[in-house]
N, C-alpha and C positions, 0 to 999 in steps of 0.2 A: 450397328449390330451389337447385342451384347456378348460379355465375355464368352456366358455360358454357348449364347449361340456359333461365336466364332470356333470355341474348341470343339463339339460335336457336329459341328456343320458336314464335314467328311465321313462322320461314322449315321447322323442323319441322312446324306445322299446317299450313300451304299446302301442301307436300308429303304430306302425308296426304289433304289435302284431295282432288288429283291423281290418288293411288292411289285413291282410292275409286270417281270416275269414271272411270276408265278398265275398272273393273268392269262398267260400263253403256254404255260404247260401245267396241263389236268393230271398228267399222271404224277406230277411233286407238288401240287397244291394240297394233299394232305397234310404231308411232313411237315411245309413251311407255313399253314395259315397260322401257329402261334405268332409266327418272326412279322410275320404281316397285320396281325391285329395287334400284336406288340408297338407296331411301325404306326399304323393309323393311331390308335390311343394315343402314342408322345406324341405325336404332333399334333393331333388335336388340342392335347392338355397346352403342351407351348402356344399353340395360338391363346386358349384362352387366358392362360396368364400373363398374357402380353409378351411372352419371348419372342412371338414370332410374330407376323402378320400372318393372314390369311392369303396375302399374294405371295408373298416368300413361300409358304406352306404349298402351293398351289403349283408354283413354278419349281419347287423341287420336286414335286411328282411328276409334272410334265417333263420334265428334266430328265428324271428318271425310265420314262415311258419312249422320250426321243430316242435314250441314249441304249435301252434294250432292243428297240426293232422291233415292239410287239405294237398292236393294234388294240383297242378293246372289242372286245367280244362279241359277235353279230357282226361284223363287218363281211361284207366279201371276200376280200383276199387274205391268205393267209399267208405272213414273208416267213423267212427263214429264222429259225430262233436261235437264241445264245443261251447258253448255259451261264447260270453263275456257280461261284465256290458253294460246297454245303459250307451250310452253318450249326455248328452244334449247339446242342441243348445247353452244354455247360456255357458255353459264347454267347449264347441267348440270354443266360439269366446273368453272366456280368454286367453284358452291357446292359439290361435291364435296370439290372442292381445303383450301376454306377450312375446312371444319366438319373433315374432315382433319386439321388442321395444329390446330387448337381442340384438338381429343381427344389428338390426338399432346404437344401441350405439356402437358394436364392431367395426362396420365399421365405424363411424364418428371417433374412438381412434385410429383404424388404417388406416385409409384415403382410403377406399378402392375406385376406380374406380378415385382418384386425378391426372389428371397426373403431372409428374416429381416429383411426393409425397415423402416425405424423414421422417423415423423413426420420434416418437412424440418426443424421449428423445432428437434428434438434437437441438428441441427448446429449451430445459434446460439449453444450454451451449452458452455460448460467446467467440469469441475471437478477439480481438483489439490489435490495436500496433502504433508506431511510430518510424520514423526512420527520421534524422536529423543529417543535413552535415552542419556544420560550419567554418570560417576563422575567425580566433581570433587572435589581435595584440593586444601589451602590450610595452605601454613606460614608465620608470619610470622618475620623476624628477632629472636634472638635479644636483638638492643640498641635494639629500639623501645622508645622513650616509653611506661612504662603509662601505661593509663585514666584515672589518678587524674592524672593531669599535663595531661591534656585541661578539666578541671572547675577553671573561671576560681573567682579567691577575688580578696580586695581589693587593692588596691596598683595596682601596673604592668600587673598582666597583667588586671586588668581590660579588657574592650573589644572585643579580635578573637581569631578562630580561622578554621581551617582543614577543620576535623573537628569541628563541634559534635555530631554523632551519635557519637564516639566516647565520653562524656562528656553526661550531661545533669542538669538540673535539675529538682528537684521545687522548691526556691527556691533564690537564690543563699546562704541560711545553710545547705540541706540538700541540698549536691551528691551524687549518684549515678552511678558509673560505670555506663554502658549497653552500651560497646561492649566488643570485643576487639584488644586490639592483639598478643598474646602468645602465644595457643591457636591450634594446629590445629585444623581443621574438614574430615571428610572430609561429603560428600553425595550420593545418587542423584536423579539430575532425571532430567523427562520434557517432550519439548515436543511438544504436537499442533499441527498447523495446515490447517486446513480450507476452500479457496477455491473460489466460484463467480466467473464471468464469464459474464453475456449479451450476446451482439452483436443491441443492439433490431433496429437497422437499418444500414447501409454509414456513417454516422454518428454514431451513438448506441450506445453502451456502458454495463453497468453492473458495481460488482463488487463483492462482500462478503467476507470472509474471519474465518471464526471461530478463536481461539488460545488456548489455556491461558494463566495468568498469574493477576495479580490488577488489580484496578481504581487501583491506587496504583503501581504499578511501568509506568514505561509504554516502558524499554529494556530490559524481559524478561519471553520469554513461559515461561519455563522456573516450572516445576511441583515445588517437592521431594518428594518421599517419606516418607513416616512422618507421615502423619496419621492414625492409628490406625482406617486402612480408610475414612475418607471421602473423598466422593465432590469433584470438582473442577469450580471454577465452567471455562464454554466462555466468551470474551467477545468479543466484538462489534471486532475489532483491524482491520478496514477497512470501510467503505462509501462507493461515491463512485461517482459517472458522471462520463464522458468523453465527450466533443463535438469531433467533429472537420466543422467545418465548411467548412475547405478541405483539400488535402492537404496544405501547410506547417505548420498550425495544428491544438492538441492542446489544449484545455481540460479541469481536474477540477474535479471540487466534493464538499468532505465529509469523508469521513475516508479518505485518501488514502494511496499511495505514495509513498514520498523522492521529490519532483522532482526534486533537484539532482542531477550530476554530484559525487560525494564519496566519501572513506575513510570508514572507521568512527571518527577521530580527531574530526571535529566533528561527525558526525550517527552517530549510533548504526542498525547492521542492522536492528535493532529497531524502530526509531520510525516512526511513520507520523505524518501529518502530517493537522491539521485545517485544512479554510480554503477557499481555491481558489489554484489554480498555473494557469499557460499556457505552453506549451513553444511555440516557434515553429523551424523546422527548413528551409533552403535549399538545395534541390540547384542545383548548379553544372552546367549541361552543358557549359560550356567548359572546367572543373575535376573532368574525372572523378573521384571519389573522396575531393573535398574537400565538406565539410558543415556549413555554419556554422548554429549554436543561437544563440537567448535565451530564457530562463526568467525570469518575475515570477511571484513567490508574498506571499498576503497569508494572515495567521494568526492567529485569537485565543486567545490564552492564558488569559483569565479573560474574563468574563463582566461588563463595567460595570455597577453595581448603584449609582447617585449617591444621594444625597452619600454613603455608607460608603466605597464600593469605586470606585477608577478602572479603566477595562480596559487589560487587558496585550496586546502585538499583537507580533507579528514581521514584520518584511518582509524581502523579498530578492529579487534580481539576480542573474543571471548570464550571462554571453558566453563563447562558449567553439565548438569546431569538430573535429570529427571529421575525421580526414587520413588517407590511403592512398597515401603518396608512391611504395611499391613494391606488387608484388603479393603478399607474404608479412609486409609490416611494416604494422601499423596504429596509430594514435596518437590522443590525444584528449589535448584540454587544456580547461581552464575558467577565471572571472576571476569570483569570487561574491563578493558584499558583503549582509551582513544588520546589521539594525536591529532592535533589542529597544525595546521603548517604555514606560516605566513598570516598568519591574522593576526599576530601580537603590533602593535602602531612602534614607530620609531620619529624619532624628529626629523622634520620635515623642512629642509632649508631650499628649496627648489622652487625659488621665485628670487622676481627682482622687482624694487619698487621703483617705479617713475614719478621723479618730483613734480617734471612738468604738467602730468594729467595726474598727479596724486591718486594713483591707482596701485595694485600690485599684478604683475604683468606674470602667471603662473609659468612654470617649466612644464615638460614633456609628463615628467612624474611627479607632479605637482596633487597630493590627495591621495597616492597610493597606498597609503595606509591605514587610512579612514575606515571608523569603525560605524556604518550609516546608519542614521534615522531608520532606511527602509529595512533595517534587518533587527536593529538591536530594540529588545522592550527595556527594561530599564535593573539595576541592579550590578550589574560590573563596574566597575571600577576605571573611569575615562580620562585620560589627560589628554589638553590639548597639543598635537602637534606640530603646530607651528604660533609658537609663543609669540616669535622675534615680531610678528605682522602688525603692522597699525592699527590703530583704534577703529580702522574704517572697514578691516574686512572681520570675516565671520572666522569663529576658532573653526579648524575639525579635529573633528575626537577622534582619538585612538585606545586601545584598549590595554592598560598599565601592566596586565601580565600575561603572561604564555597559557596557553589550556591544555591540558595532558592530564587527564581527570581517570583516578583508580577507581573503579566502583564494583560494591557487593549488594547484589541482589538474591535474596530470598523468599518461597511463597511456600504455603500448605494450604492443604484443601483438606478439613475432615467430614466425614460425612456420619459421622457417629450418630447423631440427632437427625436423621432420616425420617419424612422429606428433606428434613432443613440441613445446609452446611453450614460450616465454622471453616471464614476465609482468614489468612493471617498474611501480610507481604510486610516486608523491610527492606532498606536499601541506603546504604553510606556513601558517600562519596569524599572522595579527599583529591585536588588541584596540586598534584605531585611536579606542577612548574609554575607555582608560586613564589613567586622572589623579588623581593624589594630593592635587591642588588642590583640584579638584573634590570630590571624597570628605571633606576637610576642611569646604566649604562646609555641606555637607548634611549630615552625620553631626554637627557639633558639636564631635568630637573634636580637639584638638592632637596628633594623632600619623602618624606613616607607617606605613601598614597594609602595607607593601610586595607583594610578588609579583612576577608576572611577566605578559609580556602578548604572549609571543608562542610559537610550536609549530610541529613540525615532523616529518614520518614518512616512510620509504622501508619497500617492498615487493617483495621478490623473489620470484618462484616460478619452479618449471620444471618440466614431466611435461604431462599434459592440461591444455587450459583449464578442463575443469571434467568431475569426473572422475563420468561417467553409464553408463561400460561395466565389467563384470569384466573385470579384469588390469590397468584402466588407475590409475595413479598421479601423485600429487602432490607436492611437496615445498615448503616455503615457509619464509623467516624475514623475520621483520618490524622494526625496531627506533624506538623512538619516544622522544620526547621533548616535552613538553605543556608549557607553563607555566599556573602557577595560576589566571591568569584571563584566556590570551587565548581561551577559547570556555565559552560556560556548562555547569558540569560535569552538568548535568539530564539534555540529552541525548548527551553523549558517549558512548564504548564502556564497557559495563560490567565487560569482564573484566580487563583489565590492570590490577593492580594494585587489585584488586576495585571499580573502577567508577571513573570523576572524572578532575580534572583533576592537575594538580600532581606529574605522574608521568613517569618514567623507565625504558627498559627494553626488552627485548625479546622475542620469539617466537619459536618452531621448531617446525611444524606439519609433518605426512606425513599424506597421505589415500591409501585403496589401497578398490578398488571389488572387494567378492567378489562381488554380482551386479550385473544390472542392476539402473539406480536403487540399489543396496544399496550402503554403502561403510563401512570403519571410520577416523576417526580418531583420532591423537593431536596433543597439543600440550601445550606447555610454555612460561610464560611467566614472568620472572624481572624484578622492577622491584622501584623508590626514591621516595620524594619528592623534589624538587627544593629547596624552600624549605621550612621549618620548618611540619610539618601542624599546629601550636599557634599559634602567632605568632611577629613578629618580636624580643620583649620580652630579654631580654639572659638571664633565667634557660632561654628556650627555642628560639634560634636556632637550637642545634642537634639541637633533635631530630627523630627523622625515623619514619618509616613503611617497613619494607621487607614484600614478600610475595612468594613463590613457590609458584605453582598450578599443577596437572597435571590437566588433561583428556580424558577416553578418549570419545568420542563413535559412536555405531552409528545409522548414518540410513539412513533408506527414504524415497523420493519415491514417489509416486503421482498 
């Protein structure tokens, strides 16, 4: 039974009740035939609108017929009759009014009589996506460093690198080039991306988004080509709810969107974030159009597992305020500070070698500080942790300094040259626990692992903010400059200079939209390394890494 039927169920049987006697007395069948054709009409209308059945409807007349003692008309016998309460006219036209306004709201909540009408809850939920076919080429410099110059042997250059994935070990007596510093690479990628959003209620949110990729790469959801027709893992690339318990205040929990205000120089488009974040946001009324933010975000990187493992955590801050000083100029600035906790590497003496099987036999914490293949692209600045080990087992890298990276973010939006905008973003960063001291402490080592510790990018565009219509276009160049370890090269952008830190360089991007949602572009990005991607050792200061990539991109929104 529905709500509406459960609450006027009682004031619909007294009304039946009513009609029934009034069947049986001729001399107040004037007064009450309104109350009675009032009585028939609702229930008529509720059956037809589905509030009621036609049996329900049926059985509360008869209901009401039992429970008066009267007979219908033509019968033989006539029993004794009951009076009911009068009913007044002003009683008549409330409940008229009210069970009205009852029917009236159920069918505006369920659309009665809309055609192609669809459930209310359909509108609480979204779904969106994009999917995007790419041709990506890659040429490196002619005077990089090979491979085989990446692959540490004894002496001096023992210790650090830059590019441990360029170069790896099966031991350090039988080094093996892994990577490419020399060869072209062209490739066809595909990126699918799949997203729901439900709105529980005017406070509660949820939202998932499924992406191609793989489970190890987690600054790209792009897919290449040529797995001789197999099929491609979908993965789980957001889940989170949202709690908005006042209107200032914005909570997530889970696997999340970038909270921060940021470029793609320290947080990668890519990356989503695990944890929980809180946005908090202040409107001015005395400050039309100025909007002051803060955002705390708490993050676990690993999983504490004691005594093996300790857990890895990120945290961060940020302050920062949206501004509209004119009615075509809009602005935005931020002031973020994060904290990595436990990811810095320390020497690692938790093994023991066995003569007799010339093995090393690891401890409990044996790697705990390893900065891995599956997380890091390349660019920081790595020593190895366990030096003391024989030529027979593999180094693992650790990462030579602390991350605690200060960062200024800036953007504007003008809209002067309407249709067209004039886009402007900047952003600095500086590794305010950058220390060679330190790094000495912990690592063991007598030496300057050198690099660099701070970064910095500017953004130009002009054409649409963001190009959603056919005919509308974009234009853009970028130019950046990164040093090697003022942001962890894990989650930075993966395209410049094929991923990482320690890079130089620029972009020239055109997007042109042939339908809606539908658009083509191009881009072109041309970088260096800054510092020696090998180390700083005197045979390898200067070698470097150059690359130059062309990207043709065809995207669809949905």
């Amino acid at each position: 039974m529905s709500t509406l039927t459960k609450k006027w169920w009682p004031t619909l049987t007294a009304l039946s009740l009513a009609l029934a006697t009034t069947v049986a007395h001729a001399d107040e069948r004037e007064s009450l035939e309104a109350l009675r054709q009032t009585t028939l009409g609702l229930i008529n209308a509720l059956v037809d609108k589905g509030v009621l059945t036609r049996e329900v409807a049926d059985g509360m007349l008869k209901q009401a017929q039992s429970s008066s003692g009267t007979v219908p008309a033509g019968t033989a016998t006539a029993k004794p009759v009951q009076r009911v309460p009068y009913v007044s006219d002003a009683m008549k036209a409330q409940i008229r009014n009210e069970v009205k306004e009852e029917v009236l709201t159920q069918a505006r909540a369920e659309r009665w009589g809309v055609p192609n009408a669809v459930p209310a809850w359909v509108d609480r939920i979204k779904i969106d996506g994009d999917f995007r076919f790419r041709y990506q080429t890659d040429h490196p410099g002619s005077g990089n460093a090979p491979p085989s110059n990446y692959l540490q042997s004894e002496g001096d250059n023992l210790g650090t690198t830059r590019a441990a994935d360029f170069g790896s070990f099966t031991s350090i007596s039988n080094p093996v080039a892994t990577g490419s510093t020399l060869d072209s690479r062209d490739r066809e990628r595909l990126r699918l991306r799949l997203g729901l959003s439900a709105k529980v209620t005017d406070e509660v949110g949820v939202g998932v988004r499924l992406a191609t990729g793989n489970g190890t790469d987690r600054v790209s959801t792009n897919q290449t080509l040529g797995q001789n027709f197999n099929k491609y893992p979908l993965l789980v690339d957001r889940a989170y709810v949202r709690v908005d318990p006042v209107d200032w205040l914005s909570v997530q929990a889970g696997r999340l969107p970038n909270p921060w205000f940021s470029t793609d120089m320290v947080w990668n488009e890519n990356l989503n974030f695990e944890g929980l974040a809180a946005t908090a946001r202040w409107a001015r009324p005395e400050q039309p159009g100025f909007e002051p933010f803060a955002t705390l975000g708490a993050f676990p990187l690993r999983e504490s597992s004691p005594p093996a493992r300790g857990g890895r955590w990120l945290y961060g801050a940020q302050l920062g305020a949206a501004w509209s000083p004119a009615t075509r100029t809009r602005l935005k600035f931020g002031l973020a500070y994060y904290s990595y906790k436990n990811l810095e590497g320390h020497q690692d003496n938790d093994y023991r070698y066995d003569g007799l099987s010339a093995q090393v036999l690891p401890g409990l914490t044996y790697g705990q500080y390893e900065y891995s293949s599956g997380l890091r692209q390349k660019g920081n600045t790595l020593f190895e942790t366990n030096p003391s080990i024989p030529d027979t087992e593999t180094p693992i890298w650790g990462l030579a300094y602390q991350f605690r990276p200060l960062t200024l973010t800036a953007s504007a939006e003008l809209t002067h040259f309407s249709p067209y905008s004039l886009l402007l973003s900047a952003e600095y960063v500086k590794n305010t626990a950058f220390d060679a001291g330190d790094f000495r402490r912990r690592s063991g080592l007598a030496l300057d692992p050198g690099g660099s510790d701070t970064g910095y990018q500017f953004r130009l565009a002009f054409g649409a903010a963001e190009v959603r219509e056919a005919g509308q276009w974009q234009v853009s160049t970028t130019y950046r400059h990164l040093g090697s370890d003022a942001v962890l090269d894990a989650f930075t952008d993966s395209d410049m200079g094929l991923g990482g830190t320690n890079v130089q360089g620029y972009a020239l991007a055109f997007t042109y939209g042939l339908y809606r949602n539908t658009s083509l572009g191009l881009r072109y990005l041309a970088s260096r390394t800054i510092d020696s991607p090998i180390n700083n050792t005197a045979d390898f200061k200067d070698a470097q890494f150059k690359v130059n990539s062309l990207q043709v991109d065809f995207n669809v929104r949905f």
